[in-house]
Steps between C-alpha positions, in 0.01 A plus 500: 500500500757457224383465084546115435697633215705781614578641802269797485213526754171350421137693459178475563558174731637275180775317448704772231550880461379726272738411248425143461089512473384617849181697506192522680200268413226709429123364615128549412422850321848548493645202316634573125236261363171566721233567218142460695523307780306191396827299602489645846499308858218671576284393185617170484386424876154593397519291192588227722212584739262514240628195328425315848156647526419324141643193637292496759175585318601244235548240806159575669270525189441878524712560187497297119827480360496710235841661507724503211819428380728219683353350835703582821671273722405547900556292772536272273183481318463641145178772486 
């Protein structure tokens, strides 16, 4: 594959060489800004899953609402 702006080859499977910004996108522990992890797939899947749970206690009577801050929007009902 050809640089869209030269004729060089390309790297890393982009669209331009070295010269013109191609580099390697760098992931989880690896990436240039990963500071704890709080951000990660992995932790905000369990947020989700626990957000769910609380919806469902909320729904059912098991739980008060006492959470703080903004209420969330899911499935279309504010909890």
């Amino acid at each position: 594959m050809e640089c869209k702006y030269c004729d060089k080859e390309t790297v890393f499977n982009t669209s331009v060489c070295n010269q013109h910004g191609g580099h390697r996108v760098r992931t989880g522990n690896e990436a240039p800004n990963y500071k704890h992890g709080g951000r990660t797939k992995e932790a905000m899947e369990s947020r989700e899953r626990l957000r769910m749970l609380t919806f469902i206690g909320n729904k059912l009577g098991f739980l008060k609402r006492k959470l703080r801050g903004r209420k969330i929007l899911i499935h279309g009902e504010w909890i």
